[in-house]
Every structure is written in C-alpha cells, then in structure tokens.
C-alpha positions as CSV (number, residue, x, y, z in Angstrom):
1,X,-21.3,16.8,7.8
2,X,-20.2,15.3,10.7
3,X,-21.7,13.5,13.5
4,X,-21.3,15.5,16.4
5,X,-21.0,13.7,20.1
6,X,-23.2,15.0,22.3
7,X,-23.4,12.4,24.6
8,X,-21.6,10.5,27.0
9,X,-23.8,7.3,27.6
10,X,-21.8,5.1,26.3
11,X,-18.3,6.1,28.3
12,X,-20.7,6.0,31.5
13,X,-22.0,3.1,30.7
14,X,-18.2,1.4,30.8
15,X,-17.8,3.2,33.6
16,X,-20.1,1.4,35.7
17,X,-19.6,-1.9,33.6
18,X,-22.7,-1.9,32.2
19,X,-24.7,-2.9,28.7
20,X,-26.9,-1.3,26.4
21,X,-28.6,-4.4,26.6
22,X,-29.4,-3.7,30.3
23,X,-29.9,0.0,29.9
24,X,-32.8,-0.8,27.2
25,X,-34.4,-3.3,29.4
26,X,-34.5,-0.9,32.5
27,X,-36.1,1.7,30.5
28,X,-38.5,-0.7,28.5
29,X,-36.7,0.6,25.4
30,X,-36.2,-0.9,22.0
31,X,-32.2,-1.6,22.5
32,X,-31.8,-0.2,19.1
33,X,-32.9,2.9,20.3
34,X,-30.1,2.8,23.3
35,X,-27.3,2.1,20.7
36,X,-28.1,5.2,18.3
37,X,-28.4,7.2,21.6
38,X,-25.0,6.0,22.2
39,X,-23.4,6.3,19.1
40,X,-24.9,9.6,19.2
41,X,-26.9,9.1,16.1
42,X,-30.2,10.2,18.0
43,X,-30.6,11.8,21.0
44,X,-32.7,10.6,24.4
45,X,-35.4,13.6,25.3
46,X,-34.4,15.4,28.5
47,X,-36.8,13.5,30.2
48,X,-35.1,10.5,29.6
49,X,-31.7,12.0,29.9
50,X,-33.1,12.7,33.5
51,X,-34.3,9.3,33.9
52,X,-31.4,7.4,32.5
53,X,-29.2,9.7,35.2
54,X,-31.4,7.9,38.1
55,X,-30.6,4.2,36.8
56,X,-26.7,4.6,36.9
57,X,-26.9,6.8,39.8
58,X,-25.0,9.9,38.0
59,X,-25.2,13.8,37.6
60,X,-27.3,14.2,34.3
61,X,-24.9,16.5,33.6
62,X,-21.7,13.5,33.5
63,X,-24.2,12.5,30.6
64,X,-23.4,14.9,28.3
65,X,-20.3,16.4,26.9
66,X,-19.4,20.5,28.1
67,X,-20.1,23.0,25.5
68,X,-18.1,25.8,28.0
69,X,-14.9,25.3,26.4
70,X,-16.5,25.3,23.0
71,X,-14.8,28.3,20.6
C-alpha cells in the first residue's frame, strides 16, 4: 500500500526557507520525529499541527493537503 501525503510541512517549510533541524529544536522535538512528519511517514497530533502553525506563522490548514477535491 502506499504512503499517502497528508501533509504539507515539508513544502511550507521551503517556503519560508526553513529546516527540520530548526523546526525540531523550536518544538523540543527529537528531529527524527520532524522528518517522518515530513515525509509523511507519521503524523504530528492536532495539537501540534496547531502549534507548528504558530512557529511559521501559517493557517494550520496551508499544513495539510485538501481532501474536497478527493473522488
């Protein structure tokens, strides 16, 4: 089965020229943890997704990809 992307840290991330590296350290994370998230092997909770929203100063919702158009 494949991995589905659910995600979009890692494009928004780019976007605002920043690392995993200083994502983990901002959230006191493991920055293993940061690069499943953004490979989309794990997921962040909600909570975190929230939190992670405040650090680069986004929507949460730019943080993960639309299901609307979804058939």
């Amino acid at each position: 089965m494949a991995k589905k992307t659910i995600n979009r840290l890692k494009v928004v991330l780019v976007e605002r020229g920043r690392t995993n590296k200083w994502l983990a350290e901002k959230l006191e994370k493991n920055t293993a943890t940061v690069s499943r998230w953004c490979t989309n092997e794990m997921q962040p909770s909600l909570e975190t997704l929230i939190e992670i929203a405040k650090i680069l100063r986004v929507d949460v919702r730019d943080l993960i990809i639309s299901t609307k158009d979804d058939k």
